[in-house]
N, CA, C and O atoms as a Maestro MAE file, in Angstrom:
{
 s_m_m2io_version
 :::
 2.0.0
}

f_m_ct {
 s_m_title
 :::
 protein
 m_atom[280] {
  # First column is atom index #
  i_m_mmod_type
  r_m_x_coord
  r_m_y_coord
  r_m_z_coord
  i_m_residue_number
  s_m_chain_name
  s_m_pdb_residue_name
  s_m_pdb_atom_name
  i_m_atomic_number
  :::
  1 25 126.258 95.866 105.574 1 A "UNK " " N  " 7
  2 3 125.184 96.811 105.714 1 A "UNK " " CA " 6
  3 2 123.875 96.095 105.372 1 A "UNK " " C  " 6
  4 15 123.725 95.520 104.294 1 A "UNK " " O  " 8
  5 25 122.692 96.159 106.562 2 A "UNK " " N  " 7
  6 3 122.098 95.787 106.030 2 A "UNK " " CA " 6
  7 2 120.416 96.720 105.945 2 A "UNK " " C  " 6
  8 15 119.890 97.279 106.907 2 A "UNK " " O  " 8
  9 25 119.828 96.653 104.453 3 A "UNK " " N  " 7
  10 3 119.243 97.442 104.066 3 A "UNK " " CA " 6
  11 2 117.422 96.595 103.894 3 A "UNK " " C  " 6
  12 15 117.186 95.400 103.721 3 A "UNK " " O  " 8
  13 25 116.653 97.483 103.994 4 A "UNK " " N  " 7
  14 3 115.069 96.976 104.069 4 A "UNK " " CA " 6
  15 2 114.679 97.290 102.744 4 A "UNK " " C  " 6
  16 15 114.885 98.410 102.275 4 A "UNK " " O  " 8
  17 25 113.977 96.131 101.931 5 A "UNK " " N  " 7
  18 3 113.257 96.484 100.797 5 A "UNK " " CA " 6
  19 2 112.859 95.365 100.291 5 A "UNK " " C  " 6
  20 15 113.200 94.184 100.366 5 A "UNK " " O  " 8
  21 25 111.777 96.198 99.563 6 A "UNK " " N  " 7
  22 3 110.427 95.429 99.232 6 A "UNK " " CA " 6
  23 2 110.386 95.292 97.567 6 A "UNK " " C  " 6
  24 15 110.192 96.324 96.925 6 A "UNK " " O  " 8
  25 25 110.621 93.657 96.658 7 A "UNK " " N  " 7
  26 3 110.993 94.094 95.537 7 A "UNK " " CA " 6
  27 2 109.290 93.924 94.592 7 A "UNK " " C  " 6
  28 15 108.991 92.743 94.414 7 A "UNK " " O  " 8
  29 25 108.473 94.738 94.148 8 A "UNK " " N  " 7
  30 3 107.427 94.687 93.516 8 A "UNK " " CA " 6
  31 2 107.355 94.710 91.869 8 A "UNK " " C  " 6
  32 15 108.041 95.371 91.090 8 A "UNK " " O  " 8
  33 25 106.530 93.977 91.658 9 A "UNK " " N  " 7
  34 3 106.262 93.637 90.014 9 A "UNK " " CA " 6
  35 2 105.301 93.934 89.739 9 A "UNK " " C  " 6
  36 15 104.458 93.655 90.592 9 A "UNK " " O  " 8
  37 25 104.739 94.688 88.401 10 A "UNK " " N  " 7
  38 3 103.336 94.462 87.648 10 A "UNK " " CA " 6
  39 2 103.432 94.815 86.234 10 A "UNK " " C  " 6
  40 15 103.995 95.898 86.075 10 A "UNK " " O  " 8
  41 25 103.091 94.291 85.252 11 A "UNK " " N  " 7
  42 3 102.902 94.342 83.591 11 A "UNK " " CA " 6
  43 2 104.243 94.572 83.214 11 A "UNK " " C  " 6
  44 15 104.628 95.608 82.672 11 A "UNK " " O  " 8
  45 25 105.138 93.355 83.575 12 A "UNK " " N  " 7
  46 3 106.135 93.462 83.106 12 A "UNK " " CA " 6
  47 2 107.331 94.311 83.547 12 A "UNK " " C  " 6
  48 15 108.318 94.490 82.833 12 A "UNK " " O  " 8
  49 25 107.161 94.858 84.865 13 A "UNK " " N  " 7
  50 3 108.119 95.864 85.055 13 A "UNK " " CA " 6
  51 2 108.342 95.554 86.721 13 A "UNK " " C  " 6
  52 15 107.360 95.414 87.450 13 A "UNK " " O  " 8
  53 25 109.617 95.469 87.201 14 A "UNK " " N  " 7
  54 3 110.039 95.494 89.008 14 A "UNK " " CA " 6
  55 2 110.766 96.635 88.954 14 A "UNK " " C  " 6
  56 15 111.520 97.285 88.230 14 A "UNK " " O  " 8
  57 25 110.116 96.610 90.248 15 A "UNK " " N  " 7
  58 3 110.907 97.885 90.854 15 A "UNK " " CA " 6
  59 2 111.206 97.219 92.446 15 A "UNK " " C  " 6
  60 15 110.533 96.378 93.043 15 A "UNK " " O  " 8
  61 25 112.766 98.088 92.994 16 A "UNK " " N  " 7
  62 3 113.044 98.163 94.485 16 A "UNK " " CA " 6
  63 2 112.062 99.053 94.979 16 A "UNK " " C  " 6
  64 15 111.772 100.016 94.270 16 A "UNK " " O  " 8
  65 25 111.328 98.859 96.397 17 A "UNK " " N  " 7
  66 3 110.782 99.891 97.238 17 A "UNK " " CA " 6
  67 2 111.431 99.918 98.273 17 A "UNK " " C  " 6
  68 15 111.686 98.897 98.911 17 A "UNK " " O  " 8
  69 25 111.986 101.653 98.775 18 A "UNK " " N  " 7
  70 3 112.508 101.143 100.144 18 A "UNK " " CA " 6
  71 2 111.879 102.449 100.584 18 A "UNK " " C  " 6
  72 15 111.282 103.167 99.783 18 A "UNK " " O  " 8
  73 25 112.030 102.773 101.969 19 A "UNK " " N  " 7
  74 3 111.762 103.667 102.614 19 A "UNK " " CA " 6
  75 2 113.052 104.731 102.687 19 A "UNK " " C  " 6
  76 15 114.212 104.323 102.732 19 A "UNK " " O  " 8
  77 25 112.693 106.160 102.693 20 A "UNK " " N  " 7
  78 3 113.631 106.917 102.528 20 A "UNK " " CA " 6
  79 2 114.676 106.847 104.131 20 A "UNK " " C  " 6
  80 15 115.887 107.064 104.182 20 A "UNK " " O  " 8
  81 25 113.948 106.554 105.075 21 A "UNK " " N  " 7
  82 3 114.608 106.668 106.296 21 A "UNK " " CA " 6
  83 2 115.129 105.144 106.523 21 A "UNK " " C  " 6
  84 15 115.400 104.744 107.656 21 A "UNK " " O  " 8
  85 25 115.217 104.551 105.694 22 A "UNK " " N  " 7
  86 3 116.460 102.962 105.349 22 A "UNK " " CA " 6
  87 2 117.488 103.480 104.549 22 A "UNK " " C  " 6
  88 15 118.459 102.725 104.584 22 A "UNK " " O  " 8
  89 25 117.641 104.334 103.937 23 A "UNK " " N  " 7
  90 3 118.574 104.910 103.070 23 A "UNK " " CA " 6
  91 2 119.805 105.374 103.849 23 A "UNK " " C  " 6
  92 15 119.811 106.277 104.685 23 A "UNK " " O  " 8
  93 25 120.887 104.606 103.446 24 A "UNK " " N  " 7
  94 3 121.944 104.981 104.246 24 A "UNK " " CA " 6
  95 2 122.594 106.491 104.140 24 A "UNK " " C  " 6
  96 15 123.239 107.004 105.054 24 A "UNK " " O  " 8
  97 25 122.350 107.041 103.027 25 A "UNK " " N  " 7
  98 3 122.903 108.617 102.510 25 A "UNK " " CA " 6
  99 2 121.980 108.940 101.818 25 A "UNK " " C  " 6
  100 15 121.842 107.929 101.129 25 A "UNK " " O  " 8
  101 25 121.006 109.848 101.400 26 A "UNK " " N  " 7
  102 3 120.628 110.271 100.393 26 A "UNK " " CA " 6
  103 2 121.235 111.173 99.337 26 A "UNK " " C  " 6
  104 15 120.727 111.628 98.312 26 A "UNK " " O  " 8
  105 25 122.520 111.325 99.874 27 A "UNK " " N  " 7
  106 3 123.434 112.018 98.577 27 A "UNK " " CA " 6
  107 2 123.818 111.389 97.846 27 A "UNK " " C  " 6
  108 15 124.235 111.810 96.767 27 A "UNK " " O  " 8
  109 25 123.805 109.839 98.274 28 A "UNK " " N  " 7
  110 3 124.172 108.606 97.337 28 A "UNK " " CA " 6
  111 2 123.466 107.603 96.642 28 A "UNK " " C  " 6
  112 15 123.967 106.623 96.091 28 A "UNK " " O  " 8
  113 25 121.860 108.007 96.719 29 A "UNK " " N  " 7
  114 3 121.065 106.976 96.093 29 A "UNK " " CA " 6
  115 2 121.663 106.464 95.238 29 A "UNK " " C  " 6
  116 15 122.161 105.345 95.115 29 A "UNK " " O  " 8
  117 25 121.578 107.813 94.272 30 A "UNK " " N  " 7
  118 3 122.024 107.504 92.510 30 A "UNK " " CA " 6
  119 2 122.884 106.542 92.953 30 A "UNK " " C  " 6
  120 15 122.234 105.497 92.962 30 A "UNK " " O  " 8
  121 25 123.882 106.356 93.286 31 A "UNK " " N  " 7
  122 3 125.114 104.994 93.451 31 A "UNK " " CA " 6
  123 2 124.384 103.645 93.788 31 A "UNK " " C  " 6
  124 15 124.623 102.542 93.296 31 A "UNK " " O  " 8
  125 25 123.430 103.974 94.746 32 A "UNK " " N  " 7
  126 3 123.060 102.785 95.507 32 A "UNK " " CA " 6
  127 2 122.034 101.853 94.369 32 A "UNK " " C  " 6
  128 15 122.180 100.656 94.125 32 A "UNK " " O  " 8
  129 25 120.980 102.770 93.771 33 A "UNK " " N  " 7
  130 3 120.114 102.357 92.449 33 A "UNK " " CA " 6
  131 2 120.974 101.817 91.341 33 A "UNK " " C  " 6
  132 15 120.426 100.943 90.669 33 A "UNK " " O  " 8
  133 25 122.303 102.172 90.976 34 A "UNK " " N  " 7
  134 3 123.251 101.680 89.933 34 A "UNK " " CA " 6
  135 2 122.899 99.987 90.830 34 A "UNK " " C  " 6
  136 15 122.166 99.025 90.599 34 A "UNK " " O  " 8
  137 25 123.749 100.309 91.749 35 A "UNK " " N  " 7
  138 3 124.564 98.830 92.438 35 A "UNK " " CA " 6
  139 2 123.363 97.985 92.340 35 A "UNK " " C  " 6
  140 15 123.405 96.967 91.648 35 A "UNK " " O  " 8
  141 25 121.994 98.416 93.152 36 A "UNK " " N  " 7
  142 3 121.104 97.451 92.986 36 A "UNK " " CA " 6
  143 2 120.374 96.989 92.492 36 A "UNK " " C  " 6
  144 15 119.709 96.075 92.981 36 A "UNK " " O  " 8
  145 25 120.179 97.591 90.984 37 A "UNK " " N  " 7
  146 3 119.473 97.452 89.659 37 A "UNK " " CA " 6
  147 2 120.067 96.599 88.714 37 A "UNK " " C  " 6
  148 15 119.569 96.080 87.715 37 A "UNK " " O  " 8
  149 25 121.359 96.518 89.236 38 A "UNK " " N  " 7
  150 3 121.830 95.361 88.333 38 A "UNK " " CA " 6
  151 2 121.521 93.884 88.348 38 A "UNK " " C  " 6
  152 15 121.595 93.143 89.329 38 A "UNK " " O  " 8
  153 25 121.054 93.463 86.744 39 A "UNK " " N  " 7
  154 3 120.258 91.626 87.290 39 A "UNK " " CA " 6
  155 2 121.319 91.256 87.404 39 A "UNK " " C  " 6
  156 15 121.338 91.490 88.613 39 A "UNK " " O  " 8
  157 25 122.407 90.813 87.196 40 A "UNK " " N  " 7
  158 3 123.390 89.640 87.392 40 A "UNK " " CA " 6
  159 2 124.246 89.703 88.702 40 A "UNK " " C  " 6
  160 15 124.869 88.691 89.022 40 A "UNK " " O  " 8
  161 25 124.324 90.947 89.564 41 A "UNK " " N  " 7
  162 3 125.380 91.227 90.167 41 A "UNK " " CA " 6
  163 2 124.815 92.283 90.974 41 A "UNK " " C  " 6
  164 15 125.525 93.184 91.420 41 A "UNK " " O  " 8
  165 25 122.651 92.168 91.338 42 A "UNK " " N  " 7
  166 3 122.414 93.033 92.136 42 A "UNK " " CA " 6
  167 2 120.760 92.120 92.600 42 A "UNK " " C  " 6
  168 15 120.505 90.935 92.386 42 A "UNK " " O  " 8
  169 25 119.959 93.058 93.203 43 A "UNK " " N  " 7
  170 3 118.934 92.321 93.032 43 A "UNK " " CA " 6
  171 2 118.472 92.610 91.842 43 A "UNK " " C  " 6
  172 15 117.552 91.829 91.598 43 A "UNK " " O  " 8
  173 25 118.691 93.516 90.772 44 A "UNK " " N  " 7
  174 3 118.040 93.675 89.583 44 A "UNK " " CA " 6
  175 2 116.725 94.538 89.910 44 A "UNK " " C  " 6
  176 15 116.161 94.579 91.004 44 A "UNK " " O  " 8
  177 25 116.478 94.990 89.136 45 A "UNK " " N  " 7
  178 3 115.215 96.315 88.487 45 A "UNK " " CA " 6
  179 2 115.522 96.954 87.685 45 A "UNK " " C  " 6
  180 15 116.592 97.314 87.195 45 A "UNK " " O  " 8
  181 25 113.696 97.256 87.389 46 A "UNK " " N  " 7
  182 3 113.650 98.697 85.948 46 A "UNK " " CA " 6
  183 2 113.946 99.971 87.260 46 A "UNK " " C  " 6
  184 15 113.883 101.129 86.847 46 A "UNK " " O  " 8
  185 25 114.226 99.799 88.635 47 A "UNK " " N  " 7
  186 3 114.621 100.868 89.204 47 A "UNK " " CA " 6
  187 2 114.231 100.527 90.377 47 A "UNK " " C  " 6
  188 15 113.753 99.499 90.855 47 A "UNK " " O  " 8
  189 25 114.586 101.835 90.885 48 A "UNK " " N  " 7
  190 3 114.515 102.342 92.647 48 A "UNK " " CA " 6
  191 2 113.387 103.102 93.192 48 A "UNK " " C  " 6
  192 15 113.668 104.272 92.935 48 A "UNK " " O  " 8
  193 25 112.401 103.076 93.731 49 A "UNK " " N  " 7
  194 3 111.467 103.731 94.538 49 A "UNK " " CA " 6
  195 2 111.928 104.111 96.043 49 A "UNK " " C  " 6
  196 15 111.862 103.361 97.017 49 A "UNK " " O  " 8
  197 25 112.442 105.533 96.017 50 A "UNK " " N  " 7
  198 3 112.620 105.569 97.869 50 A "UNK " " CA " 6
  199 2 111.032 106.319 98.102 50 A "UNK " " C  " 6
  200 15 110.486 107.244 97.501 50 A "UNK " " O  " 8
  201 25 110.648 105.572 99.106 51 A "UNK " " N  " 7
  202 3 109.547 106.346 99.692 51 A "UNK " " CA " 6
  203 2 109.898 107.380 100.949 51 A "UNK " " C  " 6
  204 15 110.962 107.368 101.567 51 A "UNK " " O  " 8
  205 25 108.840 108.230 101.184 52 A "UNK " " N  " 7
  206 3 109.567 109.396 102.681 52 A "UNK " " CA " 6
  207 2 108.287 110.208 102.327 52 A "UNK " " C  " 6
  208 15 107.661 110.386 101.282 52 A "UNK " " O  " 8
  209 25 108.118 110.712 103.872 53 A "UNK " " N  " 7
  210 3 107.038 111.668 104.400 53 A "UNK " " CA " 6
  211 2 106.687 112.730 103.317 53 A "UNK " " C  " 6
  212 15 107.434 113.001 102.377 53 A "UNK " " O  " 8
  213 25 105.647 113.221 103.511 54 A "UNK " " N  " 7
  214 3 105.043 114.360 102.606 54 A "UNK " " CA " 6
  215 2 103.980 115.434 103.384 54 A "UNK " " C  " 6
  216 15 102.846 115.121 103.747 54 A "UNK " " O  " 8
  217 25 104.628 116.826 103.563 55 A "UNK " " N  " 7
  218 3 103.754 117.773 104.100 55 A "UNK " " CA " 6
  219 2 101.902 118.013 103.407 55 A "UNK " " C  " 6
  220 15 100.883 118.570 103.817 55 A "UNK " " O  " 8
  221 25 102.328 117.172 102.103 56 A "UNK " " N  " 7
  222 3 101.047 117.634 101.162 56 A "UNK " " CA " 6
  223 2 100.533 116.414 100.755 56 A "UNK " " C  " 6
  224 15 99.727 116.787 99.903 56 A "UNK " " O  " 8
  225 25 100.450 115.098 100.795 57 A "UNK " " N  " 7
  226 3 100.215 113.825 100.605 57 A "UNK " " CA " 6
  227 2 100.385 113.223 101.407 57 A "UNK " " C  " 6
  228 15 101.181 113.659 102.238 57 A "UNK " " O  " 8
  229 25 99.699 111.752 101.676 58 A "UNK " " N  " 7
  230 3 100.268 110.650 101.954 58 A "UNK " " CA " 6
  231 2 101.837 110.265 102.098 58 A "UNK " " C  " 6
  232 15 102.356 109.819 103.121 58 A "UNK " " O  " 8
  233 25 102.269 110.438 101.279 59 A "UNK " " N  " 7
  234 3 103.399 110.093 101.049 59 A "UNK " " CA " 6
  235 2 104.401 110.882 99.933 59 A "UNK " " C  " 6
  236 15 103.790 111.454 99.031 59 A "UNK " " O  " 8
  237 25 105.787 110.964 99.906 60 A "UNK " " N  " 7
  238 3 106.195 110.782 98.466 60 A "UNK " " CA " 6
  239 2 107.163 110.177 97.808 60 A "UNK " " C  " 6
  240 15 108.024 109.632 98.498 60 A "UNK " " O  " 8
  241 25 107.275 110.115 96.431 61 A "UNK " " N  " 7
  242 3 108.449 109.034 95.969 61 A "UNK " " CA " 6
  243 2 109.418 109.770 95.108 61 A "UNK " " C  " 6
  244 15 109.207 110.887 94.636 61 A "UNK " " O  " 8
  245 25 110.499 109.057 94.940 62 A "UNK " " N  " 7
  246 3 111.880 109.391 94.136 62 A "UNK " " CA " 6
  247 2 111.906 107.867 93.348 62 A "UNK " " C  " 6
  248 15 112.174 106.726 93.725 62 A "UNK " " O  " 8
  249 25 111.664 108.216 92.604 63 A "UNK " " N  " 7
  250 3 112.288 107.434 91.544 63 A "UNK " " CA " 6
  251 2 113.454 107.266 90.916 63 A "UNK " " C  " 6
  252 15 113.953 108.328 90.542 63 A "UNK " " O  " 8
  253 25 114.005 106.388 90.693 64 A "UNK " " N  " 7
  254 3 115.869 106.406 90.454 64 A "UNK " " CA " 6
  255 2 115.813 105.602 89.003 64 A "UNK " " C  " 6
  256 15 114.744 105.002 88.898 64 A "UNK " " O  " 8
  257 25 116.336 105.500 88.316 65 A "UNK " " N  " 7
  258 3 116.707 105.182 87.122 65 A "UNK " " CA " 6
  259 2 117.259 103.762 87.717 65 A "UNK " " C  " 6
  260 15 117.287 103.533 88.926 65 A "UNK " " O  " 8
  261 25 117.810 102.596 86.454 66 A "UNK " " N  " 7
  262 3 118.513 101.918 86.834 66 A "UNK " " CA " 6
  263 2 120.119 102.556 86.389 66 A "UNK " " C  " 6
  264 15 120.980 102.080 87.129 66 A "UNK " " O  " 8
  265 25 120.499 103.217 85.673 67 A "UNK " " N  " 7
  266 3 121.332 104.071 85.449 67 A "UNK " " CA " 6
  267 2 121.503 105.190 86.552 67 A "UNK " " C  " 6
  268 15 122.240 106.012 86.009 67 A "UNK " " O  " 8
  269 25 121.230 105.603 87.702 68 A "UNK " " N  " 7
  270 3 120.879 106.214 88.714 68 A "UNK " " CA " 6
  271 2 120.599 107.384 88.696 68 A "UNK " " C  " 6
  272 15 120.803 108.180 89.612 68 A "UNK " " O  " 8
  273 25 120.041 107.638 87.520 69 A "UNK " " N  " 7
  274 3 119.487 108.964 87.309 69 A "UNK " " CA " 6
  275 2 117.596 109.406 87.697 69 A "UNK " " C  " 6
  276 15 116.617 108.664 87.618 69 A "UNK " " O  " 8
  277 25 117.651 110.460 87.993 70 A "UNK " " N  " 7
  278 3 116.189 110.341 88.362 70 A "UNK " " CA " 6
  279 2 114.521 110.641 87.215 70 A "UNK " " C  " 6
  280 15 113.401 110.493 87.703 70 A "UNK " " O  " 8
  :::
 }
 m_bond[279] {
  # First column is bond index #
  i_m_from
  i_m_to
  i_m_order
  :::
  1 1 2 1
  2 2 3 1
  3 3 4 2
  4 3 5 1
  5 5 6 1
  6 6 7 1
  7 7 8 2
  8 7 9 1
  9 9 10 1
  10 10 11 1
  11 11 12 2
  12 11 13 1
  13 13 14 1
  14 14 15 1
  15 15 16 2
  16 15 17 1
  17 17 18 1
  18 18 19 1
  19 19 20 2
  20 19 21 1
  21 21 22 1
  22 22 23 1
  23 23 24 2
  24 23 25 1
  25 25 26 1
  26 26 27 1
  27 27 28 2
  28 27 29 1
  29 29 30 1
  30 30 31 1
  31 31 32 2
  32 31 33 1
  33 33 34 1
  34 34 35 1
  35 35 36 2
  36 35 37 1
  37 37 38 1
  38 38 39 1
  39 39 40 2
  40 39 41 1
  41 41 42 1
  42 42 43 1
  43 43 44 2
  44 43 45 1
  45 45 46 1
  46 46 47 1
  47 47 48 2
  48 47 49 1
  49 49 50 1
  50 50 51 1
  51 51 52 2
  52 51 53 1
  53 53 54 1
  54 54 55 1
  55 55 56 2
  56 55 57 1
  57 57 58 1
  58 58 59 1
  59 59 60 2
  60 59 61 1
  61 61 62 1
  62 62 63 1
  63 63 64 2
  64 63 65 1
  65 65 66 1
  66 66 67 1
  67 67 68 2
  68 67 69 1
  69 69 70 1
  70 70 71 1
  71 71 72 2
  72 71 73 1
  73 73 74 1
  74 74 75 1
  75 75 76 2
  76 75 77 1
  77 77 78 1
  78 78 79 1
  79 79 80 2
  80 79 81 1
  81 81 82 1
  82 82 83 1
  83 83 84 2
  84 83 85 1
  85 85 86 1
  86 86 87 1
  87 87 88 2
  88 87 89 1
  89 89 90 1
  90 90 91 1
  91 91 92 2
  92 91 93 1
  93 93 94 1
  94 94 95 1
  95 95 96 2
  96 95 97 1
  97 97 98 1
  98 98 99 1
  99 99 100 2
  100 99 101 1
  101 101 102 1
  102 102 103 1
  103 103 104 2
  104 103 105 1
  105 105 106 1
  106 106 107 1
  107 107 108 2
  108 107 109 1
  109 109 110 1
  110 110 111 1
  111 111 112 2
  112 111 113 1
  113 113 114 1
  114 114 115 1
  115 115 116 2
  116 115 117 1
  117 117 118 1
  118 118 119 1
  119 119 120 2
  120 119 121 1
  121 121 122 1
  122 122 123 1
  123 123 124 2
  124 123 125 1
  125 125 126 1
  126 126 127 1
  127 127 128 2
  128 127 129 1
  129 129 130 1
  130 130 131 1
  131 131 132 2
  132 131 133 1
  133 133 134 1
  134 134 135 1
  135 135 136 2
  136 135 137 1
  137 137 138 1
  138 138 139 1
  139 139 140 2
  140 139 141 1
  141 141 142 1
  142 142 143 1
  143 143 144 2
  144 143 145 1
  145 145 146 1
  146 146 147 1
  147 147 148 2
  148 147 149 1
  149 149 150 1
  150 150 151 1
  151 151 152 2
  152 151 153 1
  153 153 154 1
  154 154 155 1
  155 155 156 2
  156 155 157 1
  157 157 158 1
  158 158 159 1
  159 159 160 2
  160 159 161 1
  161 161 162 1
  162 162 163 1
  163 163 164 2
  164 163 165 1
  165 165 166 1
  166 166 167 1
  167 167 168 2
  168 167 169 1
  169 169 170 1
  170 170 171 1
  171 171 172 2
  172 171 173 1
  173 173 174 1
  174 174 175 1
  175 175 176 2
  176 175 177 1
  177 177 178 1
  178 178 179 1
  179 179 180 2
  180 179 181 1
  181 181 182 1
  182 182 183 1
  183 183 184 2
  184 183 185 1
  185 185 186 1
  186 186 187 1
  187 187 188 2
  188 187 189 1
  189 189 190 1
  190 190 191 1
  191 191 192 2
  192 191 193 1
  193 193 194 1
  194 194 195 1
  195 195 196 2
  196 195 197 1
  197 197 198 1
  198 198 199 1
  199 199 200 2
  200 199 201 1
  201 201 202 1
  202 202 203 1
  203 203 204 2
  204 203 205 1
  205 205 206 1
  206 206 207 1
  207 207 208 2
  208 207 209 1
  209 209 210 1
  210 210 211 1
  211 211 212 2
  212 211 213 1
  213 213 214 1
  214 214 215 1
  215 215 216 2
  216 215 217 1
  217 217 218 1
  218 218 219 1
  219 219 220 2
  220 219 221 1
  221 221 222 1
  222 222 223 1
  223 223 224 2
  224 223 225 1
  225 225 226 1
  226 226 227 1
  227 227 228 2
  228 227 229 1
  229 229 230 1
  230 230 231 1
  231 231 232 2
  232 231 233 1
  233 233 234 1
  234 234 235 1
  235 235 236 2
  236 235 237 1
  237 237 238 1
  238 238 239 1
  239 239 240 2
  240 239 241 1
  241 241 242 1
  242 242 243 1
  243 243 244 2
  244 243 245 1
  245 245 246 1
  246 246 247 1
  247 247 248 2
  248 247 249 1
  249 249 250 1
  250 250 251 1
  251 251 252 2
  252 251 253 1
  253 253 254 1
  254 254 255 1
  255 255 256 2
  256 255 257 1
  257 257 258 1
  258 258 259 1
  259 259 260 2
  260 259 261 1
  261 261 262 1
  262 262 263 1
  263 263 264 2
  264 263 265 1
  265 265 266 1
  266 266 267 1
  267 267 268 2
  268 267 269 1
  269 269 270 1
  270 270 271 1
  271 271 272 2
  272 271 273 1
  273 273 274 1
  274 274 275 1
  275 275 276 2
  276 275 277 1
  277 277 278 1
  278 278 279 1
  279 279 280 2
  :::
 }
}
C-alpha cells in the first residue's frame, strides 16, 4: 500500500501530514497513527495530522495521538 505524506518539524516536535482523501479507511486512522508513529519500526512522530475539506474554513484537521487516540 502505498500512502502520501508529508513529515513536518518545528520546536522540537514532528508530526505526519497526510491528506484525508490518502487515507485508506477513516475508521482506522487510530491503527494507522499507532503503526506510523512509531520511531524504530515506523516513520516515527509526536503524531498524525489528516487534513480534509471544510464547509467553514480553509481546511480542517484531525489530530491523532501517537497512541492513536485523538
Amino acid at each position: 500500500m502505498k500512502i502520501n505524506f508529508e513529515k513536518m518539524q518545528a520546536t522540537g516536535n514532528d508530526f505526519i501530514l497526510m491528506s484525508k482523501d490518502d487515507l485508506p479507511d477513516l475508521d482506522s486512522v487510530h491503527l494507522l497513527a499507532r503503526k506510523l508513529c512509531r520511531r524504530h519500526f515506523g516513520i516515527g512522530g509526536d503524531g498524525l495530522l489528516a487534513v480534509g475539506e471544510s464547509e467553514n474554513a480553509n481546511c480542517c484537521m484531525d489530530m491523532y495521538n501517537p497512541g492513536g487516540t485523538m
